[in-house]
C-alpha positions as CSV (number, residue, x, y, z in Angstrom):
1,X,-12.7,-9.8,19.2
2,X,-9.3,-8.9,21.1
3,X,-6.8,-7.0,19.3
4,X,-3.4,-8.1,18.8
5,X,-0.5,-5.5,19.1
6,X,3.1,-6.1,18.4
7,X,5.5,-5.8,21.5
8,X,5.0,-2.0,22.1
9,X,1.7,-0.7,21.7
10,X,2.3,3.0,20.3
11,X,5.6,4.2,18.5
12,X,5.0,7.8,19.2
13,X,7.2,10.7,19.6
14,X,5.8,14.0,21.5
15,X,5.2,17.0,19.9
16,X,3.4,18.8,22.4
17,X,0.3,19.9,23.9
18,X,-0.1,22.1,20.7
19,X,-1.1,19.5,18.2
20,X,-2.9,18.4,21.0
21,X,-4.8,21.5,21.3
22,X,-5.2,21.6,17.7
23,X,-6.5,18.4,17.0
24,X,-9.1,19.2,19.8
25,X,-10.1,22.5,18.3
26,X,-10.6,20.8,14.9
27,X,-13.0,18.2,16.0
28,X,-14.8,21.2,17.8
29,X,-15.2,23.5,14.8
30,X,-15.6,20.8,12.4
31,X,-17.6,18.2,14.5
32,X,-16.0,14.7,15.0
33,X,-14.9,11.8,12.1
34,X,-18.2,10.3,11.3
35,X,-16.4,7.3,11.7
36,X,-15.7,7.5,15.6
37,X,-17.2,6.6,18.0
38,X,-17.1,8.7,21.2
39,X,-17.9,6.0,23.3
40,X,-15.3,3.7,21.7
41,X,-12.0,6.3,21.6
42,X,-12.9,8.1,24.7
43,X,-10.7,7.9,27.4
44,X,-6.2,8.9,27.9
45,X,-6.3,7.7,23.6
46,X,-8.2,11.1,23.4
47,X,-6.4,13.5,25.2
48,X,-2.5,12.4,23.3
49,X,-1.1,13.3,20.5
50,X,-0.5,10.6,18.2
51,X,3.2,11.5,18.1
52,X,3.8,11.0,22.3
53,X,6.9,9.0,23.4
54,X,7.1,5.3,23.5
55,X,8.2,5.3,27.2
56,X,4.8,6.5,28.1
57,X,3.1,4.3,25.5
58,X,4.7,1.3,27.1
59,X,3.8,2.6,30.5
60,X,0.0,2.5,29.5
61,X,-0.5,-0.5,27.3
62,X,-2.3,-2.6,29.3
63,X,-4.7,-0.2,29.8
64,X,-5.4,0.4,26.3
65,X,-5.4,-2.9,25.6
66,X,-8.3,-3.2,28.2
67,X,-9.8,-0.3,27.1
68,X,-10.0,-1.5,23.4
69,X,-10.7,-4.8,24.1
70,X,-14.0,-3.5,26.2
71,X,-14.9,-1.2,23.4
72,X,-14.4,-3.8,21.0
73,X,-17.2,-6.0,23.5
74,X,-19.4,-3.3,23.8
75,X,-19.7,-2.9,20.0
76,X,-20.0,-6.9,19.7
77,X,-23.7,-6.3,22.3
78,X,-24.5,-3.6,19.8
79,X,-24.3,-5.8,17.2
80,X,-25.9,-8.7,19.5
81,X,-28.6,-6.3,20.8
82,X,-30.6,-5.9,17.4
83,X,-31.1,-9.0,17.2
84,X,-28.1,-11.1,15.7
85,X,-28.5,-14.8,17.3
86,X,-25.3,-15.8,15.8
87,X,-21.4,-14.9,18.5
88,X,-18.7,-13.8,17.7
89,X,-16.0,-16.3,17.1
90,X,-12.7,-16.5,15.1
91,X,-13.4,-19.0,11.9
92,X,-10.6,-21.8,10.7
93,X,-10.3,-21.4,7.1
94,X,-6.7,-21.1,5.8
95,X,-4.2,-23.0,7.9
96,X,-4.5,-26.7,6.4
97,X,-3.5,-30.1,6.9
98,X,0.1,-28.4,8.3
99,X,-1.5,-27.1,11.2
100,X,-1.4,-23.7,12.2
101,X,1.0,-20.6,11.8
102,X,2.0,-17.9,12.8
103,X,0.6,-16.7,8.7
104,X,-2.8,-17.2,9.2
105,X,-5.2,-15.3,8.4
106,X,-7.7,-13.2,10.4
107,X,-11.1,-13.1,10.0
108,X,-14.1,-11.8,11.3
109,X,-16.9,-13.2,12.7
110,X,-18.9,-16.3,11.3
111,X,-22.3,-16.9,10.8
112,X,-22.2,-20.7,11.0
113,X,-22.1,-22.7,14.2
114,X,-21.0,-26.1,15.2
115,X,-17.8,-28.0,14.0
116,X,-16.4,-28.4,11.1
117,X,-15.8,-31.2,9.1
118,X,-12.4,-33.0,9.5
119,X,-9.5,-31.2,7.9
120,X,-11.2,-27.8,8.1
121,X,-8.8,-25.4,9.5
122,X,-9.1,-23.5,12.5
123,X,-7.3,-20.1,12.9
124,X,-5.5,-18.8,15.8
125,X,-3.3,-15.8,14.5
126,X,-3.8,-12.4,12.9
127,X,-1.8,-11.9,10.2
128,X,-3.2,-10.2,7.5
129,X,-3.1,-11.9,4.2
130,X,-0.9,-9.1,2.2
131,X,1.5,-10.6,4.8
132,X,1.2,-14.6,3.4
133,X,4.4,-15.7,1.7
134,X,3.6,-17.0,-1.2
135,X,3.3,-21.3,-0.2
136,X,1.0,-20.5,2.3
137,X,-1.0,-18.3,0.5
138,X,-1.7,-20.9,-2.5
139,X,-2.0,-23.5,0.3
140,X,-4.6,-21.8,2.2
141,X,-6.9,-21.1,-0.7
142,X,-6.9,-24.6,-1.0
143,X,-8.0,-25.6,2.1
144,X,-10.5,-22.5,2.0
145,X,-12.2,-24.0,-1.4
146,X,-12.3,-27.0,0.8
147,X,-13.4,-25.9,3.3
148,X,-15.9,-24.2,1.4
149,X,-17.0,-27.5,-0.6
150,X,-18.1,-29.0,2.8
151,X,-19.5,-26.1,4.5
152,X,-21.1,-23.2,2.1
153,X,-22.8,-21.5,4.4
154,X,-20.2,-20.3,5.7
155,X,-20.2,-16.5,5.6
156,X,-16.6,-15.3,6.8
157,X,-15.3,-18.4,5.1
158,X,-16.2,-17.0,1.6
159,X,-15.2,-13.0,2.6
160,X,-11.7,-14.5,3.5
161,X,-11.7,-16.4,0.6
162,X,-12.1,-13.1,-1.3
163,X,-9.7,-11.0,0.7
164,X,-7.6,-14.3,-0.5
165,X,-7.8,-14.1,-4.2
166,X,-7.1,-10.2,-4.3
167,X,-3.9,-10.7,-2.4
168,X,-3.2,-13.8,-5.0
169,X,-3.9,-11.4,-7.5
170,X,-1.3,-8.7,-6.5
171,X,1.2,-10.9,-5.5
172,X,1.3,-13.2,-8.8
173,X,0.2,-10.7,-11.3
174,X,-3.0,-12.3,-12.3
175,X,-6.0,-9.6,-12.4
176,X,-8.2,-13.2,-13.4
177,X,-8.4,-13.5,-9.8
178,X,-10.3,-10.2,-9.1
179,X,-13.0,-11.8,-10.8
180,X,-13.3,-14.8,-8.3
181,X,-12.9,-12.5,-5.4
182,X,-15.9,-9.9,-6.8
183,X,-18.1,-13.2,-6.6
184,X,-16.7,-14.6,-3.0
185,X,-17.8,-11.6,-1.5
186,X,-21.1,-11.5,-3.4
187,X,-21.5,-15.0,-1.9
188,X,-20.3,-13.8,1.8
189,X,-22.9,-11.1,1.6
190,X,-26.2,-13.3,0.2
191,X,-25.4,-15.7,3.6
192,X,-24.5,-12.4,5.9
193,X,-26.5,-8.8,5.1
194,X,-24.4,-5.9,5.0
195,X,-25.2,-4.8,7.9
196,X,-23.7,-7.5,9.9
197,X,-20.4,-8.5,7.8
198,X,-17.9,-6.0,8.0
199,X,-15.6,-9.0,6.7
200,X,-16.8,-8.9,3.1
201,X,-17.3,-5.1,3.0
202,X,-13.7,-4.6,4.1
203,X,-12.5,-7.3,1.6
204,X,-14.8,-5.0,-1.0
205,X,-13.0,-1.8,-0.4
206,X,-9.8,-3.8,-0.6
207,X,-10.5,-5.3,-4.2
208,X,-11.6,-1.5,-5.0
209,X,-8.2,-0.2,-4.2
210,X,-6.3,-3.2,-5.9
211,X,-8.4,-2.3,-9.3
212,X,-6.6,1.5,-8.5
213,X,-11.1,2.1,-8.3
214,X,-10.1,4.2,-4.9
215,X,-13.7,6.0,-4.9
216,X,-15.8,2.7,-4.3
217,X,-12.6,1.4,-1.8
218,X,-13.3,4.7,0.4
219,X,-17.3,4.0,-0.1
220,X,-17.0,0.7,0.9
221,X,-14.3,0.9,3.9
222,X,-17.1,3.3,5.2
223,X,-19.7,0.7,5.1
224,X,-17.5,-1.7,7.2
225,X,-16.5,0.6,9.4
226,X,-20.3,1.8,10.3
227,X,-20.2,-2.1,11.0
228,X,-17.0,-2.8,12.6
229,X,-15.3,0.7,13.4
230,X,-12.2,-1.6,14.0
231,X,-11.7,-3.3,11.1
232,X,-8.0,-3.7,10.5
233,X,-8.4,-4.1,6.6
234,X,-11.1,-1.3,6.4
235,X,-9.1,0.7,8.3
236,X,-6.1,0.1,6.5
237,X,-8.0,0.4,3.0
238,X,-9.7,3.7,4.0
239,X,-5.8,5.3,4.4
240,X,-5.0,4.0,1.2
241,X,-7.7,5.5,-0.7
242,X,-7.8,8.5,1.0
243,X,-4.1,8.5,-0.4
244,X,-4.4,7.8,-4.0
245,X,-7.0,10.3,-4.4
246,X,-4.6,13.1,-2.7
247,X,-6.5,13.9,-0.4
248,X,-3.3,14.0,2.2
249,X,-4.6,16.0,5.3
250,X,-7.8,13.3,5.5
251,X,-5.5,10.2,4.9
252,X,-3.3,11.7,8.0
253,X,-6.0,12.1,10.1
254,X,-7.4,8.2,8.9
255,X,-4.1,6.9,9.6
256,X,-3.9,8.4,13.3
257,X,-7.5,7.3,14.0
258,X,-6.1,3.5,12.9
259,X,-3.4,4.2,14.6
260,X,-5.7,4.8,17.9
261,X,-7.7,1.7,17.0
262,X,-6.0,-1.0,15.9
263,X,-2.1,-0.4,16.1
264,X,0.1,-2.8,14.7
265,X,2.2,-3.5,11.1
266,X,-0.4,-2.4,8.6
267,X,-1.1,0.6,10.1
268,X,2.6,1.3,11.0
269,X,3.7,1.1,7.2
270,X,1.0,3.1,6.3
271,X,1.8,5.6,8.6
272,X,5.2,6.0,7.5
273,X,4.1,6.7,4.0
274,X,2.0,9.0,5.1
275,X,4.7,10.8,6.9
276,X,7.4,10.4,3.4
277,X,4.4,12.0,1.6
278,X,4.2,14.9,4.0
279,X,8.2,15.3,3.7
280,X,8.9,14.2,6.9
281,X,11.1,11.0,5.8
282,X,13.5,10.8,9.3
283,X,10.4,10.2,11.4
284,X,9.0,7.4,8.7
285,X,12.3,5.7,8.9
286,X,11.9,6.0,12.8
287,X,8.0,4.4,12.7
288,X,9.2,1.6,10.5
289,X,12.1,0.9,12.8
290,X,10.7,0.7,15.5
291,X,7.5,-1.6,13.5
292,X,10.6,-3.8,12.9
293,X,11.6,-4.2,16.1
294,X,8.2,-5.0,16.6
295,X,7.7,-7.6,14.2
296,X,7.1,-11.2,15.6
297,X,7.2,-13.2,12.8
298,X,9.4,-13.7,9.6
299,X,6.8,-12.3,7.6
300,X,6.9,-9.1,9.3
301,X,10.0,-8.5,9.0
302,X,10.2,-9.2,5.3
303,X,7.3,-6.4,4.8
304,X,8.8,-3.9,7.2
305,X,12.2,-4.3,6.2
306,X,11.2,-4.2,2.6
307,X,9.3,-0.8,3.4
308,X,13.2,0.2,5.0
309,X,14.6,-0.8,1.8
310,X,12.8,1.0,-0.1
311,X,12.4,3.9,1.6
312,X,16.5,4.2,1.7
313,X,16.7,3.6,-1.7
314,X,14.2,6.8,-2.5
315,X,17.0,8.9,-0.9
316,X,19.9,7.6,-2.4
317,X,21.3,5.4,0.7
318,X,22.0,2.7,-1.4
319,X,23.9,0.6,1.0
320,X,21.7,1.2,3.8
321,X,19.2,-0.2,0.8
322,X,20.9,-3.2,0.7
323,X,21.0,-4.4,4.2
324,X,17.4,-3.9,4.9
325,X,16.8,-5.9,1.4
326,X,19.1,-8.7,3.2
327,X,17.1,-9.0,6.3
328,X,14.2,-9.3,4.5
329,X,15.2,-12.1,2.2
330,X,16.8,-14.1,5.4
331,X,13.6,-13.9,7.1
332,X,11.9,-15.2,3.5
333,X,14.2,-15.9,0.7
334,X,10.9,-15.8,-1.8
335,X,9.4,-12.4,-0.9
336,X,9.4,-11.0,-4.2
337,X,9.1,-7.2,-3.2
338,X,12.4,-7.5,-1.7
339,X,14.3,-9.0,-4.6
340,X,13.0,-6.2,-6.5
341,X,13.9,-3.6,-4.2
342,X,17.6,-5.3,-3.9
343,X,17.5,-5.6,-8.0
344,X,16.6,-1.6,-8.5
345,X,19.5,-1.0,-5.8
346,X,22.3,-3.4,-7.4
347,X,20.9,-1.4,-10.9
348,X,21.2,2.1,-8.7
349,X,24.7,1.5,-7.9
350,X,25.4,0.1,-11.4
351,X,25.9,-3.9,-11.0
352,X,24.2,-4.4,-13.8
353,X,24.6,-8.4,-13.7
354,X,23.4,-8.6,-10.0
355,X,20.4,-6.1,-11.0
356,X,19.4,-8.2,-14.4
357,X,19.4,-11.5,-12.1
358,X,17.0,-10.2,-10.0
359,X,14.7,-8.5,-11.7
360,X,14.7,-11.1,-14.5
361,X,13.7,-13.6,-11.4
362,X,10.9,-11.2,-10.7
363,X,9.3,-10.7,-13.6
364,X,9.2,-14.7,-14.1
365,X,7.1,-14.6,-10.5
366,X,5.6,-10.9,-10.8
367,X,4.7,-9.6,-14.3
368,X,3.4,-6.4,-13.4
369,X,3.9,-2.8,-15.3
370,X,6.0,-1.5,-13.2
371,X,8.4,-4.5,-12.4
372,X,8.7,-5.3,-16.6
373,X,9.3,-1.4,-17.0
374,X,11.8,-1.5,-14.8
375,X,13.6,-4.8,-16.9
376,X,13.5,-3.1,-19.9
377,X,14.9,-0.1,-18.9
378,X,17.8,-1.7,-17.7
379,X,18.1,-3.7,-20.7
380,X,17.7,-0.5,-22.4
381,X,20.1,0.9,-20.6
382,X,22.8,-1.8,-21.3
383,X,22.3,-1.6,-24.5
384,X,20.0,-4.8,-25.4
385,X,16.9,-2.6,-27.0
386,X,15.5,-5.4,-28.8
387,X,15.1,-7.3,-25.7
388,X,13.9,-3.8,-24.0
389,X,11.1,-3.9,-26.2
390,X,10.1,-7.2,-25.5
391,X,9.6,-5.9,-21.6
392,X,7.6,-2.9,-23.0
393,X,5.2,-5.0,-25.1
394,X,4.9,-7.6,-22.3
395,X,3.5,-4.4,-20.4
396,X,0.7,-3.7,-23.1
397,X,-0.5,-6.9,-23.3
398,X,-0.7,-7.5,-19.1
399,X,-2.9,-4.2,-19.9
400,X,-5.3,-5.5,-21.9
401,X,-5.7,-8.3,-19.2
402,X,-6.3,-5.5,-16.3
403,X,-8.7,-4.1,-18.2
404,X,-10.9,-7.4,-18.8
405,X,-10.6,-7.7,-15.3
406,X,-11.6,-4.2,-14.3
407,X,-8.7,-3.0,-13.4
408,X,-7.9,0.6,-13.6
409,X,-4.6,1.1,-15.4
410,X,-4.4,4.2,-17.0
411,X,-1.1,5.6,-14.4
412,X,0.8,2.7,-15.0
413,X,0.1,2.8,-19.0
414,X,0.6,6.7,-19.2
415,X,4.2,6.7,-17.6
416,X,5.2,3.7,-19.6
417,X,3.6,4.7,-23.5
418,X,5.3,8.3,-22.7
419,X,8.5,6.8,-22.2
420,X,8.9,4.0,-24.3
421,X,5.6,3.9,-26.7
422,X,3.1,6.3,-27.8
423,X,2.7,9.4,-26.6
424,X,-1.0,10.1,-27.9
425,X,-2.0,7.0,-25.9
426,X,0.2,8.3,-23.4
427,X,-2.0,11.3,-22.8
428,X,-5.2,10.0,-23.3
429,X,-4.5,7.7,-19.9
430,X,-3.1,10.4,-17.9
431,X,-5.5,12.8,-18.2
432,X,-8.7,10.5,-17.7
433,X,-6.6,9.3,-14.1
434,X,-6.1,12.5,-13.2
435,X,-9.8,13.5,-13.8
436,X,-10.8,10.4,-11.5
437,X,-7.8,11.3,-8.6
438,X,-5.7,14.3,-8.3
439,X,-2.5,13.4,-6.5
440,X,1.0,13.9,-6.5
441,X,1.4,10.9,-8.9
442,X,-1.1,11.7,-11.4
443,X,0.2,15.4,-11.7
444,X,2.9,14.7,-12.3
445,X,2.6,11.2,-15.0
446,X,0.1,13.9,-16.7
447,X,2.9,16.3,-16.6
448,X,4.9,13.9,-18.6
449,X,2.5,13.1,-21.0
450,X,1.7,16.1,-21.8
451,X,5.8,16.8,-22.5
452,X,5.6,14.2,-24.2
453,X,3.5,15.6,-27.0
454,X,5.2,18.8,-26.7
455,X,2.5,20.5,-24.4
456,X,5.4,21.6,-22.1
457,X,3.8,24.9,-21.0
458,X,0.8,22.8,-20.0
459,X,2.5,20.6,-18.7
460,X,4.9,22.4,-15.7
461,X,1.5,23.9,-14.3
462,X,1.2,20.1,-13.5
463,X,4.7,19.4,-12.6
464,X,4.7,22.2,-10.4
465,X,1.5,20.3,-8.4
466,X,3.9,17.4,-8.2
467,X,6.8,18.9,-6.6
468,X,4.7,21.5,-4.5
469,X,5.5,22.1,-0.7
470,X,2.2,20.9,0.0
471,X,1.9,17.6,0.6
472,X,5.9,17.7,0.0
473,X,6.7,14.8,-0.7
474,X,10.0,14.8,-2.7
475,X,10.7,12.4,-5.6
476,X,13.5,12.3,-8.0
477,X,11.6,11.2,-10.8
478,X,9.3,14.3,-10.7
479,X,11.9,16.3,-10.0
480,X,13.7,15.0,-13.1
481,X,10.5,15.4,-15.3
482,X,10.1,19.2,-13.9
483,X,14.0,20.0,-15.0
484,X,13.4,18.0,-18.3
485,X,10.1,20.4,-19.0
486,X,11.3,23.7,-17.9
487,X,14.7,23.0,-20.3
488,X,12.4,22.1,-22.7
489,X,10.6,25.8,-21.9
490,X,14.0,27.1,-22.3
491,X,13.9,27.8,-18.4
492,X,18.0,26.5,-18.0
493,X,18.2,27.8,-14.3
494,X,15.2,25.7,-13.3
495,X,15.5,23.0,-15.2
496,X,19.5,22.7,-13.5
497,X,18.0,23.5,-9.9
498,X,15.4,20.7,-10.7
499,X,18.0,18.3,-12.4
500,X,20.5,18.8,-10.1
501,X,18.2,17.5,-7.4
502,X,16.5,14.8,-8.8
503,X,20.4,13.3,-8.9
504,X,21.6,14.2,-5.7
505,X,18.3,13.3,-4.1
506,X,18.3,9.6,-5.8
507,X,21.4,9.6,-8.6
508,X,19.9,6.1,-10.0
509,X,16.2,7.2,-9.7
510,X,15.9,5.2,-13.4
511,X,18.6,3.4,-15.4
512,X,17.5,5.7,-18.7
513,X,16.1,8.6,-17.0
514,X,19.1,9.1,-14.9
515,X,21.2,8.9,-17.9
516,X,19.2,11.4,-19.7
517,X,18.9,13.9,-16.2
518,X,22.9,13.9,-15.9
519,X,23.1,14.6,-20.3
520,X,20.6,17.4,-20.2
521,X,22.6,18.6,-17.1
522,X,26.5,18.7,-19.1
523,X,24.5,20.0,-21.6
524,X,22.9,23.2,-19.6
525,X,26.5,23.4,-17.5
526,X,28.2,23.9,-21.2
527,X,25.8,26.9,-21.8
528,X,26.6,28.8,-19.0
């Protein structure tokens, strides 16, 4: 199955023959990812650092192309050698009566053979589907069910399906569709064993992250990539859990090995977050940049220049913000994370109509916790409370829909009940998250909760996690909830050092919580 790559086939930067080195002596003294291949990533991959310049990565891209194309075919005569009859091909199920795009979505291989009925599509792109605008994601799980009606036997047609619904799911706000994917996959894997569908084991650890159950995602991005060590979406899904459970140094290691694998967007973004985790945010602004310039079609550059956005806007570069925002809405004027990301930016920089026009458009098209939240609080902080609280009960009730739907929300709900409901439920959420992951994010929504109910000595041991140097990843909203705990501790140099940078790292980290960081900050100045 050839790999696409974007126009340069490695962003990297050099670092030296030292990371190098090191990367070699770890693989020696710890023995290699169980997840590599020798056979497959031997070869110049081997010997460079994932951070070497793009002049030489240019130079050599044919030959990696050639070399991961070939070890892309000898894994296919694996597969072919115990005793699969069925190819290889590249199935047509989402582009529809409109013909082809550049949207599309990849699959993997098909266990049917022949051709299909009229009207079936056939694919010829590789576009993920967390990378469908919106039309032609609704459109091509109609032609997929279609598809499907005529030809059920049809393996990779019901895993794409799947991958299909979860993406609906995140995009609309509708954790119903989780559900329907959980049984598409079922269905892909009674036509196709295990052993021989990567397609539906990817789209498996994929619906495991999206229901935040990141313990079965990294399980089952495993099992596809014992099938398929190339998997794009099990590759991708295996950074993401790795991630969300903190477990940083194995996501950065993931992420290169994805990166020596399949390069391209989704392993691009990723990689920058991985970077902003580990502190180093010049150097993720340089990856997605140069994934931008990269980016061959408009829904591309809506996701990468959203990723920009809102990497800007995490520092406080506001206007920089905006223009990334803009080039992502020109290249799709419906791509809902940018219009969010501008509306959190007009709100940073205090246009409060511009910011309650956006965000009021979102939350029509995406009713999720964080995106209702982030009304109310603006409504809040205009002072319309009544219609703040209609946000904040919106959130409870699309709660009690996750959790039909399996859908793990207990970070979401912690943050949210400690802020603007009850602080008892509050605590009871973050501590059962944290006991299932311990990263940056849960430290530090269980330090709030924990303030919250007055448990402030309890909670800085937890704030502290948050804000260590180790991953380093800086964030203005733990940094605020650090200051706001050790002033609560009667700590008043610590709680102004930790104040005092939450604003100048991100001044409109949170229409209320900004408000209340620069309060408690008059306040401390006064006592001095």
């Amino acid at each position: 199955m050839p790999v696409g790559k974007p126009r340069f086939a490695r962003w990297r930067e050099r670092e030296g023959e030292r990371e190098c080195r090191r990367e070699q002596d770890h693989e020696q003294n710890h023995g290699q990812d169980p997840h590599r291949s020798p056979e497959q990533d031997r070869g110049p991959e081997q010997d460079r650092s994932p951070e070497q310049g793009q002049d030489r990565a240019r130079q050599q891209a044919p030959e990696q192309d050639q070399e991961r194309h070939q070890g892309q075919q000898r894994h296919q005569g694996q597969r072919q050698g115990r005793g699969a009859r069925r190819g290889w091909r590249i199935a047509a199920v989402v582009a529809v009566a409109t013909g082809l795009t550049a949207t599309s979505v990849a699959l993997g291989t098909s266990g049917d053979t022949g051709p299909s009925p009229a009207g079936a599509p056939v694919l010829a792109a590789a576009v993920p589907v967390e990378r469908l605008a919106a039309g032609d994601l609704t459109q091509g799980i109609e032609g997929l069910q279609k598809h499907l009606k005529a030809r059920p036997e049809d393996a990779t047609g019901w895993a794409t399906l799947g991958a299909a619904y979860v993406e609906q799911a995140r995009t609309s706000g509708d954790p119903m569709r989780y559900p329907q994917a959980e049984r598409a996959f079922a269905r892909s894997l009674a036509l196709r064993p295990a052993a021989d569908n990567d397609a539906a084991l990817a789209g498996r650890a994929a619906l495991a992250a999206a229901r935040h159950d990141f313990r079965t995602a990294l399980t089952e991005a495993d099992r596809a990539l014992r099938v398929n060590p190339y998997s794009e979406t099990a590759l991708s899904s295996r950074v993401d859990a790795l991630v969300e459970l903190g477990r940083y140094d194995e996501a950065w290691s993931a992420v290169r090995l994805a990166d020596r694998r399949r390069p391209g967007i989704p392993v691009f973004t990723r990689f920058a977050y991985v970077l902003e985790l580990r502190g180093d945010v010049a150097k993720a602004r340089e990856v997605l940049l140069r994934a931008l310039d990269s980016a061959a079609t408009p829904a591309d550059t809506a996701y990468v220049a959203t990723a920009l956005g809102q990497l800007a806007w995490s520092q406080g570069q506001y206007a920089r913000a905006l223009e990334h925002y803009a080039t992502a809405l020109r290249a799709d004027p419906r791509y809902v994370p940018a219009l969010e990301g501008r509306g959190r930016t007009y709100a940073a920089r205090g246009e409060t109509k511009r910011a309650l026009d956006d965000l009021e458009e979102v939350v029509r098209r995406y009713p999720l916790p964080g995106q209702l939240a982030a009304l109310g609080e603006l409504r809040e902080a205009a002072g319309r409370p009544e219609r703040a609280a209609e946000q904040y009960a919106l959130v409870g009730a699309w709660t009690k829909l996750a959790d039909a739907s399996g859908v793990a929300t207990d970070l979401e709900s912690a943050l949210i009940e400690a802020d603007h409901g009850d602080a008892g439920d509050a605590l009871t959420a973050a501590r059962a998250e944290f006991a299932r992951r311990e990263s940056v994010h849960t430290a530090d929504a269980l330090a709030w909760a924990l303030h919250a109910n007055g448990k402030d000595e309890e909670a800085l041991t937890y704030a502290k996690k948050a804000t260590a140097a180790s991953p380093g990843y800086r964030n203005a909203s733990f940094l605020f909830h650090r200051g706001m705990i050790e002033r609560a501790l009667g700590d008043d140099d610590a709680a102004r050092r930790d104040l005092r940078a939450a604003l100048e790292l991100n001044p409109g980290f949170s229409p209320t919580g900004a408000r209340e960081a620069r309060s408690a900050l008059v306040e401390l100045e006064e006592k001095q």
